[in-house]
SETI-698787 format. One record per atom (N, C-alpha, C): residue in one letter; atom name; x negated, y negated, z negated. Coordinates in nm, 2 decimals, decimal comma, m for minus. Example, Ala and Ser with C-alpha at 12.3 -4.5 7.8 and 13.67 -1.06 7.14 Angstrom:
+------+------+--------+--------+--------+
: code : site :     xx :     yy :     zz :
+------+------+--------+--------+--------+
:    A :    N :  m1,32 :   0,57 :  m0,78 :
:    A :   CA :  m1,23 :   0,45 :  m0,78 :
:    A :    C :  m1,32 :   0,33 :  m0,78 :
:    S :    N :  m1,28 :   0,22 :  m0,71 :
:    S :   CA :  m1,37 :   0,11 :  m0,71 :
:    S :    C :  m1,29 :   0,00 :  m0,79 :
+------+------+--------+--------+--------+
This chain:
+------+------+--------+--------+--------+
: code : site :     xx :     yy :     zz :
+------+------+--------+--------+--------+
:    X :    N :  m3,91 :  m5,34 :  m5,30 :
:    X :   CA :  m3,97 :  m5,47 :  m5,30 :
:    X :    C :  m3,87 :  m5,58 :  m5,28 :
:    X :    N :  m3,78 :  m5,52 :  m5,21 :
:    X :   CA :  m3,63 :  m5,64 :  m5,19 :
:    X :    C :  m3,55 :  m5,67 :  m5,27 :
:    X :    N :  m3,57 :  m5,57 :  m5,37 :
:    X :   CA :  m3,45 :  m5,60 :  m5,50 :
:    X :    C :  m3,49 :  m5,75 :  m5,55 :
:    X :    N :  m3,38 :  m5,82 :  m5,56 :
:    X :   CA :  m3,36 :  m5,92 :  m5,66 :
:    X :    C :  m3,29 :  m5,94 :  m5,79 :
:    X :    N :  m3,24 :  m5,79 :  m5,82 :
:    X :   CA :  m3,19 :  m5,81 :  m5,94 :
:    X :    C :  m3,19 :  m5,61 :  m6,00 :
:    X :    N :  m3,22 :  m5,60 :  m6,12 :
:    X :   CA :  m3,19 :  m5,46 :  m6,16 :
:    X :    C :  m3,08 :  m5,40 :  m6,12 :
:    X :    N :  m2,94 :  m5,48 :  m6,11 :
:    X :   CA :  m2,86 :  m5,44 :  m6,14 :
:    X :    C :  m2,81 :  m5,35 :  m5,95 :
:    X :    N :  m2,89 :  m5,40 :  m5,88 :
:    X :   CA :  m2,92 :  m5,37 :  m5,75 :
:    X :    C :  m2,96 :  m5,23 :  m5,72 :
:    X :    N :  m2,83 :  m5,12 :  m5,67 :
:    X :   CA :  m2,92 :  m5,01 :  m5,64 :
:    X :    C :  m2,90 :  m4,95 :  m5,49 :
:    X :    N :  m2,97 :  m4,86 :  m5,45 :
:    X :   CA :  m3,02 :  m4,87 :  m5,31 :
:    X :    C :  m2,95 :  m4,73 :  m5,25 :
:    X :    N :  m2,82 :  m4,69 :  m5,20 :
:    X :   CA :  m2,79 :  m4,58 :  m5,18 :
:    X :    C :  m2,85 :  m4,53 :  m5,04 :
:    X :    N :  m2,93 :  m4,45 :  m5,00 :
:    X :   CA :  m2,97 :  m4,42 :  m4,91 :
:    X :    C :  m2,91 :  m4,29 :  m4,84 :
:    X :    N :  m2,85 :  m4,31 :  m4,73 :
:    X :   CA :  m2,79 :  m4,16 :  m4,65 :
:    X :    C :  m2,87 :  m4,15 :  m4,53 :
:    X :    N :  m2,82 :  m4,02 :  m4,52 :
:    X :   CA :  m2,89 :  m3,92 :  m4,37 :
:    X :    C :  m2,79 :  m3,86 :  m4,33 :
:    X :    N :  m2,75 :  m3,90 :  m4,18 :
:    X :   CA :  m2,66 :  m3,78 :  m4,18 :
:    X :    C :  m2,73 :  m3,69 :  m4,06 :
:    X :    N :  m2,85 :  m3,68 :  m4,09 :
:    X :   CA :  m2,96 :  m3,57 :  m3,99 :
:    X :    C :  m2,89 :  m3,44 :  m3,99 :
:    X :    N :  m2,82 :  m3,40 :  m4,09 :
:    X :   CA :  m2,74 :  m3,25 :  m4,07 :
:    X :    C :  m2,69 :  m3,21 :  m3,99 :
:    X :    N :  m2,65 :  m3,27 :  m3,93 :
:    X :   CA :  m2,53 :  m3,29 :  m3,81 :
:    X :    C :  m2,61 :  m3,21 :  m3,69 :
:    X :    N :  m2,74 :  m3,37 :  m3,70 :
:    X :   CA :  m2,76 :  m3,33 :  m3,55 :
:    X :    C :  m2,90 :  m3,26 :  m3,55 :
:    X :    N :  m2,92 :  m3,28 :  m3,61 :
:    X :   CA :  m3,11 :  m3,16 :  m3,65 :
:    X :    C :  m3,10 :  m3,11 :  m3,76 :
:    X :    N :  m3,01 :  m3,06 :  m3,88 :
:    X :   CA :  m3,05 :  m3,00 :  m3,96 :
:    X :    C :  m3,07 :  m3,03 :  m4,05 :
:    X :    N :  m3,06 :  m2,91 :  m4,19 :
:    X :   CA :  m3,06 :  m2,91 :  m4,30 :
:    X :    C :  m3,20 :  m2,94 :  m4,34 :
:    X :    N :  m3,29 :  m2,89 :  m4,31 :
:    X :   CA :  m3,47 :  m2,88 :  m4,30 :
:    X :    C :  m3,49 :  m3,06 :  m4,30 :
:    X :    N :  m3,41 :  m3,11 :  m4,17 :
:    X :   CA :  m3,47 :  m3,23 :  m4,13 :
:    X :    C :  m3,41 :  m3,36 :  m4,26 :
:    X :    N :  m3,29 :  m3,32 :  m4,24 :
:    X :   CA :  m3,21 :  m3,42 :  m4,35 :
:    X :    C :  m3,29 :  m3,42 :  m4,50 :
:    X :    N :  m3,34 :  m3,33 :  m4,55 :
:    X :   CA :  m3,38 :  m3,28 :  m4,70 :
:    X :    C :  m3,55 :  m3,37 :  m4,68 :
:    X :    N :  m3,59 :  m3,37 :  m4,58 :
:    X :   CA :  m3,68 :  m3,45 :  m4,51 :
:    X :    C :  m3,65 :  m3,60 :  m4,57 :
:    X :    N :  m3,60 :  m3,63 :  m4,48 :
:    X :   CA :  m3,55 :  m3,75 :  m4,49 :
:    X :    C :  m3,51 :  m3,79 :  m4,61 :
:    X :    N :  m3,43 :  m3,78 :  m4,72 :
:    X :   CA :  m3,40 :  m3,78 :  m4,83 :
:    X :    C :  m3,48 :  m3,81 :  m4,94 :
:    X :    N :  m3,62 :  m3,72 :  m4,90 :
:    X :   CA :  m3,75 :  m3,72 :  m4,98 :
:    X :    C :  m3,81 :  m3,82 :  m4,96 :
:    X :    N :  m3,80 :  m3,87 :  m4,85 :
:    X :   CA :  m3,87 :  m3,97 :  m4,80 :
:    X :    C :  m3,81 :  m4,12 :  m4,87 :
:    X :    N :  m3,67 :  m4,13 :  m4,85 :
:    X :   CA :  m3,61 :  m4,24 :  m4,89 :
:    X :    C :  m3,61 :  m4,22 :  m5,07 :
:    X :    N :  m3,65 :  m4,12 :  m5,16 :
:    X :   CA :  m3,70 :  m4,12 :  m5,29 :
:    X :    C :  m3,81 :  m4,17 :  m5,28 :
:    X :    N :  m3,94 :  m4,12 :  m5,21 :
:    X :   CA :  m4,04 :  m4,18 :  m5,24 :
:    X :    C :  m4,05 :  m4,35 :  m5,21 :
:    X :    N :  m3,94 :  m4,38 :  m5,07 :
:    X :   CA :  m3,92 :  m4,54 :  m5,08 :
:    X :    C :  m3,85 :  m4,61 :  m5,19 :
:    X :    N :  m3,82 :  m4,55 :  m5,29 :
:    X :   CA :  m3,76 :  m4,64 :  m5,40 :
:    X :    C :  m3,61 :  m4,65 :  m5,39 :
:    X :    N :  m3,55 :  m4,54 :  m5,35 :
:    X :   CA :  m3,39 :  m4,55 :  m5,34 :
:    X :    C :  m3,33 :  m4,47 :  m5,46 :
:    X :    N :  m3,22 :  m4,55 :  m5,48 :
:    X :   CA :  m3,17 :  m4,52 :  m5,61 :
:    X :    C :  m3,09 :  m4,39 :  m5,65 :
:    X :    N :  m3,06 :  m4,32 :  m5,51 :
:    X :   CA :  m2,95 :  m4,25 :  m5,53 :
:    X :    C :  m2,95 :  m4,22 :  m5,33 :
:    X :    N :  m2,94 :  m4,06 :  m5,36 :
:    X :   CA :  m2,99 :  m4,01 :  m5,23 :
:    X :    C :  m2,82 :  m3,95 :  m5,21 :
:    X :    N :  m2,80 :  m3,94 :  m5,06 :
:    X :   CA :  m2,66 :  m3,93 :  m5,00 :
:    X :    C :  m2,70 :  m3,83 :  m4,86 :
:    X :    N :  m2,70 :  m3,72 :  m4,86 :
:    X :   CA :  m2,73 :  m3,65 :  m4,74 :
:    X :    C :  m2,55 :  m3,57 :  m4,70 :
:    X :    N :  m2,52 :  m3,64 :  m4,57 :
:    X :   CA :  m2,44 :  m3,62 :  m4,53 :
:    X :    C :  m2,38 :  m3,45 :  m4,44 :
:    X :    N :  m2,25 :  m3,45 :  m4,49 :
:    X :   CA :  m2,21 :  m3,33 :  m4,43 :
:    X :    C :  m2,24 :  m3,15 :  m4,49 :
:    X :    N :  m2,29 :  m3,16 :  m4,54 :
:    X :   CA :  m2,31 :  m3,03 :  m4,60 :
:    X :    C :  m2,17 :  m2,93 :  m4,55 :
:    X :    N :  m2,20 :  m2,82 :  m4,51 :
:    X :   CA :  m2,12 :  m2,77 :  m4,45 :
:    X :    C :  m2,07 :  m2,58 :  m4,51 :
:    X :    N :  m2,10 :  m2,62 :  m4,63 :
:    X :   CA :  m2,07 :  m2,52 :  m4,77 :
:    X :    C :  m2,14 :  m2,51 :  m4,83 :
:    X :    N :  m2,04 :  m2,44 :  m4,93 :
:    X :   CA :  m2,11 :  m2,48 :  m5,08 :
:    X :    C :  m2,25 :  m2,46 :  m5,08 :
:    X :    N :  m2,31 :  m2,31 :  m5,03 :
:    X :   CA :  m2,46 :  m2,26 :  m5,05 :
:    X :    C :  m2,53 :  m2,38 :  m5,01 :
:    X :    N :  m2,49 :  m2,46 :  m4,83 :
:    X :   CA :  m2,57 :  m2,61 :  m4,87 :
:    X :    C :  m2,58 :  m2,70 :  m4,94 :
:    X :    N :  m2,47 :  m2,78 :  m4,98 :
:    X :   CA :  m2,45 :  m2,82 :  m5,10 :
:    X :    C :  m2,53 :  m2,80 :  m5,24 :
:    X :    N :  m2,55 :  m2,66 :  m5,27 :
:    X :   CA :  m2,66 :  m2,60 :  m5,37 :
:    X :    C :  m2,78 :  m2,63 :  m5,36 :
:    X :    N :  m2,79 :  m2,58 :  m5,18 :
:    X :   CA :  m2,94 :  m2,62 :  m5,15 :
:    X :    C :  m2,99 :  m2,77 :  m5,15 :
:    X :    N :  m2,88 :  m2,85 :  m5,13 :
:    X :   CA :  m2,91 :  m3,02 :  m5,12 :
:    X :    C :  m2,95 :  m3,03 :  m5,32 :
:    X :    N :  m2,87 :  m2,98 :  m5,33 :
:    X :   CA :  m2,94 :  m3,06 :  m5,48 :
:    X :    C :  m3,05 :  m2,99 :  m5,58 :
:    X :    N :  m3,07 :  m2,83 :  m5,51 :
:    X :   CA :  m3,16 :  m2,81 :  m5,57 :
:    X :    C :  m3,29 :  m2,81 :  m5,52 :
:    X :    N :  m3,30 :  m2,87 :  m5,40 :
:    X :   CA :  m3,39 :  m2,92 :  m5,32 :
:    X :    C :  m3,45 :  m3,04 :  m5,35 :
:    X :    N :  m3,35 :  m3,14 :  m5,41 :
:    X :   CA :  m3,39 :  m3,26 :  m5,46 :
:    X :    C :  m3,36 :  m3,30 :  m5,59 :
:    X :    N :  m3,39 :  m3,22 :  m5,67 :
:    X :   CA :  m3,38 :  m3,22 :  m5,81 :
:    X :    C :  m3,46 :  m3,24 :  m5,89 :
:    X :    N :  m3,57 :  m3,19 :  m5,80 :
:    X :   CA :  m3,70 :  m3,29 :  m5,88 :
:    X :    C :  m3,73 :  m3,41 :  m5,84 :
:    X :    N :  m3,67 :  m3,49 :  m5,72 :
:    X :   CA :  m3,70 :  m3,61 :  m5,70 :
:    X :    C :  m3,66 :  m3,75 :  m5,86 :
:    X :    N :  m3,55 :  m3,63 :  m5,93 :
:    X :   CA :  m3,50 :  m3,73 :  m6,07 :
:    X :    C :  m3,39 :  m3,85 :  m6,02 :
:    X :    N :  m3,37 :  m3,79 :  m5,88 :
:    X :   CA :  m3,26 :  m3,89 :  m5,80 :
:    X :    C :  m3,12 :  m3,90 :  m5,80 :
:    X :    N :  m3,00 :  m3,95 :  m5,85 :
:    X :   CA :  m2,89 :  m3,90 :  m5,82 :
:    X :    C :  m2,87 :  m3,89 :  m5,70 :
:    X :    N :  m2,73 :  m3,72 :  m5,69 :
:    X :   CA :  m2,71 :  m3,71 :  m5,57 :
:    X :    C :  m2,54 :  m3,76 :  m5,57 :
:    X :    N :  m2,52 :  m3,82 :  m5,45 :
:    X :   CA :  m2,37 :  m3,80 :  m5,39 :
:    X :    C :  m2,33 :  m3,74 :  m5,32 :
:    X :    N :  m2,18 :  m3,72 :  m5,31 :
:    X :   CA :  m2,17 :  m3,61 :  m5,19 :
:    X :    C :  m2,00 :  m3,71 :  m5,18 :
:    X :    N :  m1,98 :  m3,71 :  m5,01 :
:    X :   CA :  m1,85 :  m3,74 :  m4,98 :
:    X :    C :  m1,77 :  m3,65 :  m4,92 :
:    X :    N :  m1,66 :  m3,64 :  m5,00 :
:    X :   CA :  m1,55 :  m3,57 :  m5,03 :
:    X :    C :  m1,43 :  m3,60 :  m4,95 :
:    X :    N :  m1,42 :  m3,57 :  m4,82 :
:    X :   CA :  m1,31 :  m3,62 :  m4,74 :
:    X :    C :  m1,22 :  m3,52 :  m4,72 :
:    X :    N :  m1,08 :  m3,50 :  m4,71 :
:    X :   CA :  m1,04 :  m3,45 :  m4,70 :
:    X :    C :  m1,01 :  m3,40 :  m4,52 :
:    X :    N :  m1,00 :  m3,29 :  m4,48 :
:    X :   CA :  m1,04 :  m3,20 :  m4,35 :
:    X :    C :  m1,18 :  m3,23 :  m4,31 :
:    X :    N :  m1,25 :  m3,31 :  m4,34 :
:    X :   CA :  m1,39 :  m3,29 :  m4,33 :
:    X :    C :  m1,48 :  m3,20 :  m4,30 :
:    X :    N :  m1,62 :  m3,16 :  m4,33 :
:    X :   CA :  m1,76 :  m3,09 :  m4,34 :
:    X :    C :  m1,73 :  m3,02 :  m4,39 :
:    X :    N :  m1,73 :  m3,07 :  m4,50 :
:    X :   CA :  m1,83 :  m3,09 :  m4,66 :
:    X :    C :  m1,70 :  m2,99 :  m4,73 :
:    X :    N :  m1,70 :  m2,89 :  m4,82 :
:    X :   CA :  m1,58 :  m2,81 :  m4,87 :
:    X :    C :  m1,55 :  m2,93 :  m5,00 :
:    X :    N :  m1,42 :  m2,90 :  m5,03 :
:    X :   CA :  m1,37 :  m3,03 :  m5,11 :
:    X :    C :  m1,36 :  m2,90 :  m5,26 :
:    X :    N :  m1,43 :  m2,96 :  m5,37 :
:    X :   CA :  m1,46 :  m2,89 :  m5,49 :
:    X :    C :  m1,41 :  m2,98 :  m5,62 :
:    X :    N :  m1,39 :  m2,90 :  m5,70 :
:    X :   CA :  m1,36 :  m2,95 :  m5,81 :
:    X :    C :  m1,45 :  m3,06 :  m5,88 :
:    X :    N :  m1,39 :  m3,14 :  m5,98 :
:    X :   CA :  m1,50 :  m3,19 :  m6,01 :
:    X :    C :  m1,62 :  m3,13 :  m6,11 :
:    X :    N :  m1,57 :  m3,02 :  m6,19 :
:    X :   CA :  m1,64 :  m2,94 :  m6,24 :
:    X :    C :  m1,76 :  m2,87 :  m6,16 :
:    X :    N :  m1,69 :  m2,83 :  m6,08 :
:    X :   CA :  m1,78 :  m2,78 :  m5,95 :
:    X :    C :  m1,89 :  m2,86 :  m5,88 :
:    X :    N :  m1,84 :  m2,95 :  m5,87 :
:    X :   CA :  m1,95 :  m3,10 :  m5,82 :
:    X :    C :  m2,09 :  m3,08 :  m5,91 :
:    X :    N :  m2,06 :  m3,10 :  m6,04 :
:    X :   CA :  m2,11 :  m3,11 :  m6,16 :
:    X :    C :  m2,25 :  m2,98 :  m6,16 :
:    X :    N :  m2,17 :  m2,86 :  m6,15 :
:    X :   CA :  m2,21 :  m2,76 :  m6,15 :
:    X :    C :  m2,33 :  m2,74 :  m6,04 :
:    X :    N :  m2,26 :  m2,80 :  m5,90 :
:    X :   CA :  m2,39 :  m2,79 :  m5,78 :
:    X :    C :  m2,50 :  m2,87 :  m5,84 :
:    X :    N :  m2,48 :  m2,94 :  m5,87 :
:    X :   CA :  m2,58 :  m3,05 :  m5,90 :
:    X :    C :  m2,59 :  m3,21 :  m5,86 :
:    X :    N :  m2,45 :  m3,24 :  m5,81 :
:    X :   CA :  m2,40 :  m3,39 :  m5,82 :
:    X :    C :  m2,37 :  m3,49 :  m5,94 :
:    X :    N :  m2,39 :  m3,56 :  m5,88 :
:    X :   CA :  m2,39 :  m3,70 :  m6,00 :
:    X :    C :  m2,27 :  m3,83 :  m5,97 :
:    X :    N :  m2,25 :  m3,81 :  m5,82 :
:    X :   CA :  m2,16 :  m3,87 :  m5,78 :
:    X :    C :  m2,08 :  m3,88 :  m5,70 :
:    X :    N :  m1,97 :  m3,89 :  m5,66 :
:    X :   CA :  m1,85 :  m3,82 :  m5,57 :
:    X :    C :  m1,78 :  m3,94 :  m5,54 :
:    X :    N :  m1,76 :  m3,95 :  m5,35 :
:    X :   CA :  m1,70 :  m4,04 :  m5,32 :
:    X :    C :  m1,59 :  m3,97 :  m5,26 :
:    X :    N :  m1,44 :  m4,04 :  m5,28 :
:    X :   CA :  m1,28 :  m4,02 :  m5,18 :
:    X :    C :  m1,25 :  m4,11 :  m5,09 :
:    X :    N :  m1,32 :  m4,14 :  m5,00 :
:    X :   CA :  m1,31 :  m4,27 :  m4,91 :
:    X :    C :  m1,14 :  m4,29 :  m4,84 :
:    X :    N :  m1,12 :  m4,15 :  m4,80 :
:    X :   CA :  m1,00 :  m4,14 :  m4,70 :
:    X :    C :  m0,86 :  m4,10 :  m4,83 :
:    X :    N :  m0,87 :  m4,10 :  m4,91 :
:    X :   CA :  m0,77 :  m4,00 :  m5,04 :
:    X :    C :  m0,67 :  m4,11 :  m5,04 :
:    X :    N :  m0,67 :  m4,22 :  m5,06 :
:    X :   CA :  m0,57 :  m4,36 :  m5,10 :
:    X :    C :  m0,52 :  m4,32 :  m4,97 :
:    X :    N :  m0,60 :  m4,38 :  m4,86 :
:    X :   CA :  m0,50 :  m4,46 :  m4,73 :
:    X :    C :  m0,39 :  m4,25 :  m4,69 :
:    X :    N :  m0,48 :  m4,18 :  m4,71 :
:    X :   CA :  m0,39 :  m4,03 :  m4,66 :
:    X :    C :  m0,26 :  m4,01 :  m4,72 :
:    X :    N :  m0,30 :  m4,07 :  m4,88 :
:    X :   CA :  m0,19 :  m4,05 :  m4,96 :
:    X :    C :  m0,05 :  m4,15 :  m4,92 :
:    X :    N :  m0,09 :  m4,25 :  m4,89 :
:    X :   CA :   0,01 :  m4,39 :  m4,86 :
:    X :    C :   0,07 :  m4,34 :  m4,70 :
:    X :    N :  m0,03 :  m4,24 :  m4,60 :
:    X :   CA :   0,03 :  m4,19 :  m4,50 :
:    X :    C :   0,15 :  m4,10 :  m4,57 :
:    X :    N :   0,11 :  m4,01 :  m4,64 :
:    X :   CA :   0,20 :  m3,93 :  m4,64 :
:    X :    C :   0,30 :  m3,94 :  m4,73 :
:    X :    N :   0,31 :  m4,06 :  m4,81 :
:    X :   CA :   0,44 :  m4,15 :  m4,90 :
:    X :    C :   0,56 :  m4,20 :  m4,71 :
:    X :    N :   0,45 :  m4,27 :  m4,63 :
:    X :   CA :   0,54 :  m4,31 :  m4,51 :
:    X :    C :   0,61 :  m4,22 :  m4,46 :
:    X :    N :   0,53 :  m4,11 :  m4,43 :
:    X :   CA :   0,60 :  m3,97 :  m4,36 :
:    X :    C :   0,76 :  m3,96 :  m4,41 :
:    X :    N :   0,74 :  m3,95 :  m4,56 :
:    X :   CA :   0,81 :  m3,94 :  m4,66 :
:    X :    C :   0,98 :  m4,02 :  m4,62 :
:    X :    N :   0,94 :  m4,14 :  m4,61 :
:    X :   CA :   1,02 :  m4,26 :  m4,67 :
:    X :    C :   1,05 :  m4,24 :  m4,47 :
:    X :    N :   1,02 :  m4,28 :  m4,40 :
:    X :   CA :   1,02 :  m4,24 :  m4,24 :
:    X :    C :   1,13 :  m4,14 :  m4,19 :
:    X :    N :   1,07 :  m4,01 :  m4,25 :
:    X :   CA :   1,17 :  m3,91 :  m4,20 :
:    X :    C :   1,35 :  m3,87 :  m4,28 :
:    X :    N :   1,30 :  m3,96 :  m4,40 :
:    X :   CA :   1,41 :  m4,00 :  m4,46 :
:    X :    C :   1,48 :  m4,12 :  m4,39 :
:    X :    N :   1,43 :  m4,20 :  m4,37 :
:    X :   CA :   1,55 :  m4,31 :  m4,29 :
:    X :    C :   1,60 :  m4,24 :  m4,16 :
:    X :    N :   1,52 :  m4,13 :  m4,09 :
:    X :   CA :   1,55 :  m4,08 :  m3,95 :
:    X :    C :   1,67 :  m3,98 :  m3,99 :
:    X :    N :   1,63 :  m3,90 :  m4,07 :
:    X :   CA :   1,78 :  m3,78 :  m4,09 :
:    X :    C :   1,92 :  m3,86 :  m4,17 :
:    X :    N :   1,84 :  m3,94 :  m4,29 :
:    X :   CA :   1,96 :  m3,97 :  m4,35 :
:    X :    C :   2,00 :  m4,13 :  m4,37 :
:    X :    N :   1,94 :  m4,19 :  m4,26 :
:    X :   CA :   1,96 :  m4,33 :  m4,23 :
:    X :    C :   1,97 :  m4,43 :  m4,35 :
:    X :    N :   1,86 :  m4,37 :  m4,47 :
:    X :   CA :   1,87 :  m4,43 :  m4,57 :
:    X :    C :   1,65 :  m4,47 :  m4,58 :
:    X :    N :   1,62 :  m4,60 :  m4,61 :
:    X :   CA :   1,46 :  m4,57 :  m4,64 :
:    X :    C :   1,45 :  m4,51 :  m4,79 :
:    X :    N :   1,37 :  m4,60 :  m4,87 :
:    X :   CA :   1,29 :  m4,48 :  m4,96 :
:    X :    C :   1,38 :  m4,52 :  m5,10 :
:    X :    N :   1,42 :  m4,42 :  m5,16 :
:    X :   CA :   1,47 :  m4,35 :  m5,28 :
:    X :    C :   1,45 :  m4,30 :  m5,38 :
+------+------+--------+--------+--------+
């Protein structure tokens, strides 16, 4: 009822897994389809068989799912084919850039420390 424009869409997360459960989060999820959200986000999944179960749990809602992809995280980090395969629609790398620019510094860092030169 809040939308002011189509192009408006409503990502709705849970991260109930964590602290009550798979049962409760899948809950919740349903609930935020029947409120009109665009695209359902249930947080943490803590392997693949969850992951399976999240989307084929909510597969009849006709909702896209996301799943965030962090690296040392929950959630097992899968191919994109694999994503595809569970039954995701959308995949987020929130931490992938700033990890990778850590470990360019490491890089360029331990290089000026041994060979008193920076990056090369």
């Amino acid at each position: 009822e809040a939308r002011s424009s189509p192009d408006f869409l409503i990502i709705a997360r849970t991260d109930a897994r964590t602290a009550l459960g798979l049962d409760e989060a899948l809950r919740r999820a349903r609930a935020f389809a029947a409120a009109g959200a665009d695209i359902l986000f249930v947080e943490a999944p803590e392997s693949e068989a969850e992951m399976a179960s999240i989307c084929s749990s909510l597969a009849d809602t006709g909702k896209p799912l996301l799943v965030n992809c962090v690296e040392g995280g929950k959630t097992p980090l899968c191919s994109k084919q694999r994503l595809i395969e569970l039954g995701y629609q959308l995949a987020i790398y929130p931490a992938t850039g700033f990890l990778a620019m850590g470990q360019a510094l490491t890089k360029v860092y331990r290089n000026l420390s041994e060979a008193g030169q920076g990056a090369r």
